[in-house]
Each structure stands twice: as structure tokens, then as C-alpha cells.
C-alpha positions, 0 to 999 in steps of 0.5 A: 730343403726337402733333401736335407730333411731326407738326411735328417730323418734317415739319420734319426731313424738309423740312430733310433734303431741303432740305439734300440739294438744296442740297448737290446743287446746290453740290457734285455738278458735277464741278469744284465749288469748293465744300466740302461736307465739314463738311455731309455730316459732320453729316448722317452724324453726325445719321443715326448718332446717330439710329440710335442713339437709335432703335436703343434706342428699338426694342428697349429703351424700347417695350413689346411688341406686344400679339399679336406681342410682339417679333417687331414690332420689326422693323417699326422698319426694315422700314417706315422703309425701304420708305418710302424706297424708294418716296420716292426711286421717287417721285422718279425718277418726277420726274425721267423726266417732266421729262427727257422734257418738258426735256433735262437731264444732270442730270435724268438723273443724278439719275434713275439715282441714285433709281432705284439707291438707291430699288432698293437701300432697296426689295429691304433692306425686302422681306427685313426683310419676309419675315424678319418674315413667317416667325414671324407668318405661318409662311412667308418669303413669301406670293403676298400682293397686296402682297408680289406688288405690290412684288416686280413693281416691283422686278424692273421696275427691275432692268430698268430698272438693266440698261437703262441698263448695256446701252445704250451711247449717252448721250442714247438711255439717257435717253429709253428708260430715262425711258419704262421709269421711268414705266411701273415708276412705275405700279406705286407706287400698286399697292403703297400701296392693295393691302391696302386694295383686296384682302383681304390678310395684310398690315395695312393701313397704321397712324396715330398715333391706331391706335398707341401712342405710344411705337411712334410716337416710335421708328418717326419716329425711325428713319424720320428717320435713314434719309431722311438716310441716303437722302439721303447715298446720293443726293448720293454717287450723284449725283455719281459719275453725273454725273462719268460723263455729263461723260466720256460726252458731252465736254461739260463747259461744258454741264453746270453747266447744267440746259439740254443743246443741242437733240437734234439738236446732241447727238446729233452731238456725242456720236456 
């Protein structure tokens, strides 16, 4: 059973994704003819649906947590969405290092775009986090290594966020907040193997062999509704980033394509 479940959730995750880049590819160029309405209707019609259905999952159809009892539902969307936190971080990290070794609007856009909604996924699971430590712990927040691992990642990408708002030039943005982005990147792994290399309040991360099944069941469920809600959230903010970069630059011939004009070139004809 658990093995089946793998395969499910693998499959809606790639189709997710899958689904999302397609419709990025079609639909997020400013002046596209192509209609990606009944497509985004449906994966909004699937993420709802599945909130439901997890929805019920977690708080009627799984037993109590043995130590916690209830106080564990939380973790329902707690870890749903520091997965997506770090699944679109991971991302951005990407499309920094691609943007450095290959200029590209888009590259950059979509960039902005993870690093927003990574951002926004990441600071909702940290209070989820603190609402969870509270009756479990005794207090809304411990110098926990992870707990102090994640926060120092998401202040490095407000400033990163704040970076891109302060500097004015398109192609100086890119470079410089491309840099900042790697280097907050750093701190992903941190976050992942704390509790496994410090003595932690936090647990170490669960499988599917260390927990019930019916806890599997709705955490996947759960996390499958919020990757296409990360995804929607992505191709909007996509598409509002690169309508900005084609106002920015002037260039709307050059960004249907993921090949800028040399540095040079651009840097004259932005300035």
C-alpha cells in the first residue's frame, strides 16, 4: 500500500509541475494568444477538492497522535508547507545560477517569483511551527537549531525581496540579487540536516515505515493540494514579473525568447 501511495504522489507531483511549466512556457509571455483559463480552472478545482479531502482527512478520519493526541493535526499543514518553502527556494536557487551562467528575462522572473512565494510558504509554516510548539514545548519559540536555522534563511530572503525593490536597474537586479540567492541557498541544507546533526527539540524527519498509515495518507493528500496551489501562485507571479521586465527593458521582441542580447548591448539599451 505504502508503495503504491509513493507512486501516486510521485505522479501528481511531476504532473503538477509538469502542468505548471507548460502553462508557463504558453501562457506567462505578455501578448500570448494562448488561453490557459480552463487549465488554471482545474488545477484550482483539484487544489480545493483536495483541501477538502484533506481537510477531513486530518481532522476527522486519522486517529490521535499517541503522545500529542490532537495538538499533532497540525502538522497537516505545518509540513506541507515548509516543503513547499524549500521546493520553490530550491528553485530560485536554479534559476540564480542559471541566470548568471545564461542571461535570460525570464530566468529572471521566474527567480523573483520562487523567491516570493518560497518566502511566503516559508514564514505561514514557521508560525504553523510556533502555534504547534506552544502546547508541546511550553513556549511559542526556542533558539532550536532548526527553528534558528529556518528563521535566518527567511530574513536572508527578505533581503533579498528588499534587494530587488531597492535597485532600480533591471540587469544590475538580476546579477546582484542572483548572488544574494546562492548564498541565502546555503542555508536550505542547514535547515534539512539540523535536527540530525544537533541534539534538537525538533523530531527528526518521519517515513512512511515510522508512521501510520492513515497519518500518511493525509499528510500526502495535503501536501499534493498545496504543490498545486505553489504552482498557481508561481505562474500568476510569474506572469506579473515578466509583464514588468518587458516595461522595464522596452524589449518586447527579445522576451519570448530565453536569449537577452549580450551584456553589453543591454546595458545601452536599458540605460
Amino acid at each position: 500500500m505504502n508503495t503504491v501511495l509513493q507512486v501516486v504522489s510521485a505522479a501528481a507531483a511531476l504532473a503538477s509541475v509538469g502542468m505548471g511549466v507548460r502553462l508557463g512556457m504558453k501562457w506567462a509571455p505578455p501578448g500570448s494568444k494562448y488561453n490557459a483559463k480552463p487549465a488554471l480552472l482545474v488545477m484550482t478545482a483539484a487544489a480545493l477538492l483536495l483541501l477538502g479531502i484533506g481537510s477531513y482527512l486530518a481532522l476527522v478520519w486519522t486517529p490521535p497522535e499517541r503522545e500529542m493526541g490532537d495538538v499533532y493535526r497540525i502538522i497537516y499543514v505545518h509540513v506541507p508547507a515548509m516543503w513547499m518553502a524549500m521546493l520553490a527556494l530550491t528553485v530560485n536557487f536554479c534559476c540564480c545560477v542559471a541566470y548568471l551562467l545564461h542571461t535570460s528575462w525570464k530566468t529572471d522572473a521566474l527567480a523573483e517569483s520562487t523567491a516570493e512565494v518560497g518566502l511566503l510558504f516559508g514564514a505561514y509554516g514557521l508560525v504553523l511551527g510556533s502555534i504547534w510548539g506552544k502546547p508541546t514545548w511550553g513556549t511559542y519559540w526556542d533558539w532550536d537549531p532548526r527553528l534558528t536555522a529556518m528563521a535566518i534563511m527567511l530574513v536572508t530572503y527578505v533581503a533579498y525581496v528588499a534587494l530587488r525593490g531597492f535597485v532600480e536597474d533591471p540587469e544590475k537586479r538580476a546579477v546582484w540579487s542572483s548572488v544574494v540567492g546562492i548564498i541565502s541557498f546555503v542555508n536550505l541544507p542547514i535547515v534539512w540536516f539540523s535536527v540530525k546533526w544537533w541534539r534538537s527539540l525538533h523530531q527528526v524527519q518521519s517515513t512512511p515505515k515510522t508512521v501510520d498509515p492513515d497519518m500518511v495518507l493525509s499528510l500526502r493528500v495535503n501536501a499534493w493540494a498545496s504543490l498545486i496551489i505553489l504552482t498557481l501562485f508561481l505562474l500568476h507571479r510569474y506572469r506579473i514579473a515578466l509583464a514588468r521586465r518587458e516595461a522595464e527593458v522596452a524589449l518586447p521582441e527579445a522576451l519570448p525568447t530565453d536569449a537577452p542580447a549580450p551584456r553589453d548591448n543591454r546595458a545601452s539599451e536599458v540605460a
